[in-house]
N, C-alpha and C positions, 0 to 999 in steps of 0.2 A: 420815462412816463409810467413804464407799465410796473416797474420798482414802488414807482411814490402811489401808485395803486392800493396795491399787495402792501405796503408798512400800513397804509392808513385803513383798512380793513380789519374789521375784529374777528376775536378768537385765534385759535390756534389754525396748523397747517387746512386741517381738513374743512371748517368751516371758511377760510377764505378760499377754498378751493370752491365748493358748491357756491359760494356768492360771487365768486368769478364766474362761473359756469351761468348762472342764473342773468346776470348781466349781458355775456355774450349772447344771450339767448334773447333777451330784450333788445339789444340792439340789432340781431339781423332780424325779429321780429317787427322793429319803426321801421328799418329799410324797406321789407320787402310788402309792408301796407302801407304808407306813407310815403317814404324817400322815392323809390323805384316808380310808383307807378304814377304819380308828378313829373317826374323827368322823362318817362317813354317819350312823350310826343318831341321833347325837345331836341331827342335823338336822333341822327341819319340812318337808321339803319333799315327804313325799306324804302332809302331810295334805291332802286335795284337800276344797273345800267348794263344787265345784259343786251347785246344784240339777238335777237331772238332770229334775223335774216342769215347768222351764217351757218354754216352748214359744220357740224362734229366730225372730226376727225380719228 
């Protein structure tokens, strides 16, 4: 996948490099305003199930 990327990209090495750069940056940019904070709620992770009654050892 990430080959048939990189062929179908223009310019030479350096230019697919900064429009690779520019894309990864775009997509953890949709993740983390979009994707990520849509799914928090759908998450487990503050069911918390400590016993708070035992005692540390």
């Amino acid at each position: 996948m990430y080959g048939w990327i990189w062929r179908h990209l223009p310019g030479n090495t350096w230019v697919k490099a900064l429009i690779s750069m520019v894309l990864v940056l775009a997509v953890v940019f949709v993740l983390f305003q979009y994707v990520f904070p849509w799914a928090e709620p759908l998450l487990p992770f503050n069911d918390v199930t400590v016993d708070e009654g035992m005692a540390a050892l």
